[in-house]
N, C-alpha and C positions, 0 to 999 in steps of 0.2 A: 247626415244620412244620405243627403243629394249627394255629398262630394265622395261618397265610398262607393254610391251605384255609379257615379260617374267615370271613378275611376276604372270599379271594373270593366264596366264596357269599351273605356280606351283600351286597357289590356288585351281582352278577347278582340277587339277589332285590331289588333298589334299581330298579334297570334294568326287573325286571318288572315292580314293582307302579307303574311309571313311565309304563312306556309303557302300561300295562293302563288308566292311571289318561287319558292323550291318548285315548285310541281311545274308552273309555266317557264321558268329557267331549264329544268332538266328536258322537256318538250321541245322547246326553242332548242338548244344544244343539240340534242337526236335529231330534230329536223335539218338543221344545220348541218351537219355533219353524211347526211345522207343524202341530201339533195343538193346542197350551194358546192360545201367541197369534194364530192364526190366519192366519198366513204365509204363501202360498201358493209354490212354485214356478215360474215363470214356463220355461213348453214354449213352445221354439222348434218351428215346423215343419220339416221336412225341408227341404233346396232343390228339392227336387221333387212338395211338398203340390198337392194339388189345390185348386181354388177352394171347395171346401164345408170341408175341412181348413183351411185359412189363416182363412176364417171363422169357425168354432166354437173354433179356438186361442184367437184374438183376442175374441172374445165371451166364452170362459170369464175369460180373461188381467183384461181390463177390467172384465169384467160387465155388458154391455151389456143393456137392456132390450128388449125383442122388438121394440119400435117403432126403437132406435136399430139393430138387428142388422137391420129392414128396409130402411132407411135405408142401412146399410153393404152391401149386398145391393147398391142399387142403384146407389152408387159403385162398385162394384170392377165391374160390367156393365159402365156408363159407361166407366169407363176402356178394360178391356179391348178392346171396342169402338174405342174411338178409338185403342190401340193395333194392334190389328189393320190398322184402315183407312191406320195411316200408317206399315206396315212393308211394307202390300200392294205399291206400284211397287218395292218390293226385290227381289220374290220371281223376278221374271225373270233378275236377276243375279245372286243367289244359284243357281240353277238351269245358269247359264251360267257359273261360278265353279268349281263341283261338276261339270259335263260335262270343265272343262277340268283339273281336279285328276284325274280317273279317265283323261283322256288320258296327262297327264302320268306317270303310275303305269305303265299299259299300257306306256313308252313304255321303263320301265325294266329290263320282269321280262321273264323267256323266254317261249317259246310255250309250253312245258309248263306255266307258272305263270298263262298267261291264263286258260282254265275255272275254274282254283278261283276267282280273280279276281270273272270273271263271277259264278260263281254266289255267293260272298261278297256281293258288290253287291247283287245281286238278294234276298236276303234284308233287307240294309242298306234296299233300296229297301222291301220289303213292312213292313218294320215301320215306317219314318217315316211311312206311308202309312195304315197302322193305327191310331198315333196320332194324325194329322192326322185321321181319322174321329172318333176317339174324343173329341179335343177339341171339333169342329166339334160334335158331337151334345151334350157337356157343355155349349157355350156355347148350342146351341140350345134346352137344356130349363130353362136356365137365364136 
């Protein structure tokens, strides 16, 4: 009976100093790696960074020189820019796409369910609207 509790406990203290032994090896390596040889971790931005975020990601990431991070400043303009101008003739059908989807909806729910509807909407509506400000003025100072 002593030598079966015996052994388990060698077991689970096998198992401990096992797994104790994965967990401070993978530590040690990350620390390693980020401080001795100068490793760096490569940050994604979010999918919804903003244009000075995406920039300073990518400047740390690379290590861009001030001259080449002006440079990248004025590509990502550039494009933008010329993204902008060639989604503009969309925006009427987008517009007309979005009237006809809010019909379709209206076309489904009671009358009791149209005001919340409405005023849902109209929230939907003031916040796109906020951010369309807020971009239009980022790209303007920008």
């Amino acid at each position: 009976m002593e030598t079966i509790k015996a052994r388990r406990e060698a077991a689970i203290l096998f198992m401990l100093v096992f797994v104790l032994g994965v967990v401070f090896g993978g530590v040690g390596n990350r620390l390693w790696n980020q401080h001795v040889s100068g490793e760096q971790q490569m940050t994604i931005p979010p999918p919804h960074a903003t244009r000075d975020q995406l920039i300073d990601n990518f400047s740390r990431a690379v290590k861009l020189t001030s001259d080449q991070r002006k440079q990248l400043v004025g590509i990502m303009d550039d494009t933008g820019s010329r993204l902008r101008a060639l989604y503009a003739p969309l925006d009427g059908q987008k517009e007309s796409l979005r009237l006809n989807c809010r019909a379709r909806i209206r076309a489904i729910l009671t009358p009791e369910q149209i005001p919340s509807f409405e005023a849902y909407m109209k929230r939907v509506d003031e916040q796109r609207k906020a951010q369309a400000t807020a971009a239009a003025a980022a790209n303007a100072g920008h």
